[in-house]
C-alpha positions in Angstrom: -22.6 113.4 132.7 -21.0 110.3 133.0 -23.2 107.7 131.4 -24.6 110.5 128.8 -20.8 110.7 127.7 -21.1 106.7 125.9 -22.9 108.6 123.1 -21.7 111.1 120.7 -25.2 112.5 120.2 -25.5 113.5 123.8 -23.2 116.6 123.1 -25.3 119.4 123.9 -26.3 118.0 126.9 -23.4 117.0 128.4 -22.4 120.7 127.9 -25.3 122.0 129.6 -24.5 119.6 132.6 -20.9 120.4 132.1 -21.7 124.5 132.9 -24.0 124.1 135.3 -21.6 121.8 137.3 -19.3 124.7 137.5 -21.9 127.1 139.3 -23.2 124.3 141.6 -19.4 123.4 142.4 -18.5 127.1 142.8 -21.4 127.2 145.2 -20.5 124.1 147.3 -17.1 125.1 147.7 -17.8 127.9 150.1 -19.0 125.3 152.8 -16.2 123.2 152.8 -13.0 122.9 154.3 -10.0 124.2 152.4 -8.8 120.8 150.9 -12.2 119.9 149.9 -13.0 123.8 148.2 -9.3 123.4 146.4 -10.0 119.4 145.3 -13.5 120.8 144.2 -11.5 123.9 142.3 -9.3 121.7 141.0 -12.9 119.8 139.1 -14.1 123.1 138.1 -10.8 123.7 136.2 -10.6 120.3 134.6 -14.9 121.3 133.4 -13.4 124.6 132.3 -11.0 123.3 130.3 -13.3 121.2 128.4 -16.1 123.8 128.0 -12.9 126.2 126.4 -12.8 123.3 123.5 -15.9 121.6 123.8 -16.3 120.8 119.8 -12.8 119.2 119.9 -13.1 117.8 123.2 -16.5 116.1 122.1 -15.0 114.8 118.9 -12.4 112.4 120.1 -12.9 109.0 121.5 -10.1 109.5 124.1 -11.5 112.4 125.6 -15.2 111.4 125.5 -13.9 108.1 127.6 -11.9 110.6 130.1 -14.7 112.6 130.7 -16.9 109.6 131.9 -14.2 108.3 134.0 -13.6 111.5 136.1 -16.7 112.5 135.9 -18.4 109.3 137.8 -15.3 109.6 139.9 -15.8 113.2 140.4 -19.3 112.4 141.4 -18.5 109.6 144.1 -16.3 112.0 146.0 -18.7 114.8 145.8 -21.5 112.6 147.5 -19.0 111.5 150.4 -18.1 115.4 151.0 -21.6 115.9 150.7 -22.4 113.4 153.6 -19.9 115.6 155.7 -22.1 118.5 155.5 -25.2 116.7 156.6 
Protein backbone atom coordinates (compact mmCIF):
# COMPACT_ATOMS: atom_id res chain seq x y z
CA UNK A 1 0.00 0.00 0.00
CA UNK A 2 2.77 2.01 0.77
CA UNK A 3 4.76 2.60 -2.39
CA UNK A 4 1.26 2.33 -4.56
CA UNK A 5 0.32 5.52 -2.42
CA UNK A 6 3.30 7.91 -4.55
CA UNK A 7 0.58 7.84 -7.33
CA UNK A 8 -2.68 9.31 -7.52
CA UNK A 9 -3.86 6.81 -10.16
CA UNK A 10 -3.30 3.88 -7.84
CA UNK A 11 -6.65 4.81 -6.02
CA UNK A 12 -8.64 1.84 -6.57
CA UNK A 13 -6.14 -0.23 -5.60
CA UNK A 14 -4.88 1.03 -2.72
CA UNK A 15 -8.59 0.76 -1.60
CA UNK A 16 -8.76 -2.78 -2.32
CA UNK A 17 -5.57 -3.39 -0.31
CA UNK A 18 -6.85 -0.96 2.16
CA UNK A 19 -10.18 -3.47 2.85
CA UNK A 20 -8.62 -6.43 2.68
CA UNK A 21 -5.98 -5.31 5.25
CA UNK A 22 -8.85 -4.97 7.66
CA UNK A 23 -10.04 -8.71 7.42
CA UNK A 24 -6.44 -10.09 7.42
CA UNK A 25 -5.71 -7.77 10.57
CA UNK A 26 -9.03 -8.76 12.21
CA UNK A 27 -7.85 -12.25 11.57
CA UNK A 28 -4.29 -11.99 13.00
CA UNK A 29 -5.38 -10.36 15.98
CA UNK A 30 -6.96 -13.34 17.54
CA UNK A 31 -3.41 -14.96 17.94
CA UNK A 32 -1.80 -12.36 19.57
CA UNK A 33 -1.24 -11.08 22.89
CA UNK A 34 -3.55 -8.34 24.14
CA UNK A 35 -1.14 -5.39 23.38
CA UNK A 36 -0.31 -6.62 20.02
CA UNK A 37 -4.47 -7.44 19.08
CA UNK A 38 -5.27 -3.63 20.59
CA UNK A 39 -1.95 -2.01 18.61
CA UNK A 40 -3.29 -4.09 15.51
CA UNK A 41 -7.11 -2.62 16.41
CA UNK A 42 -5.76 0.46 16.72
CA UNK A 43 -4.40 0.03 12.50
CA UNK A 44 -7.71 -1.34 11.67
CA UNK A 45 -9.32 1.92 12.90
CA UNK A 46 -6.92 4.26 11.43
CA UNK A 47 -7.79 1.86 7.66
CA UNK A 48 -11.40 2.38 8.64
CA UNK A 49 -11.32 5.82 8.91
CA UNK A 50 -9.87 6.23 5.53
CA UNK A 51 -12.09 3.72 3.69
CA UNK A 52 -15.22 6.06 5.51
CA UNK A 53 -13.76 9.04 3.22
CA UNK A 54 -11.75 7.40 0.73
CA UNK A 55 -12.51 10.02 -2.33
CA UNK A 56 -11.37 12.91 0.08
CA UNK A 57 -8.82 11.03 1.68
CA UNK A 58 -7.26 10.05 -1.83
CA UNK A 59 -7.54 13.65 -3.02
CA UNK A 60 -5.13 15.44 -0.74
CA UNK A 61 -1.49 15.41 -0.94
CA UNK A 62 -1.16 15.41 2.96
CA UNK A 63 -3.11 12.38 3.44
CA UNK A 64 -1.86 10.36 0.46
CA UNK A 65 1.87 11.08 2.07
CA UNK A 66 0.40 9.88 5.69
CA UNK A 67 -0.91 6.86 4.39
CA UNK A 68 2.53 5.68 2.98
CA UNK A 69 4.26 6.66 6.08
CA UNK A 70 2.11 4.49 8.49
CA UNK A 71 1.37 2.21 6.27
CA UNK A 72 5.28 1.02 5.61
CA UNK A 73 5.49 1.55 9.29
CA UNK A 74 2.42 -0.41 9.98
CA UNK A 75 3.97 -3.07 7.86
CA UNK A 76 7.44 -3.34 9.63
CA UNK A 77 5.78 -3.95 12.94
CA UNK A 78 3.43 -6.38 11.61
CA UNK A 79 6.38 -8.58 10.20
CA UNK A 80 8.28 -8.43 13.76
CA UNK A 81 4.86 -9.65 15.56
CA UNK A 82 4.67 -11.97 12.88
CA UNK A 83 8.12 -13.44 13.66
CA UNK A 84 6.63 -14.03 17.26
CA UNK A 85 4.18 -16.40 16.04
CA UNK A 86 6.58 -18.52 14.21
Amino acid sequence: MASLSLDINNADVVLEILRESKGFLELTAIDLDVDSAFELAQIQRQLSRWHLQWSETWANDSSRREILTLTQAWADRIRDMAAVLV
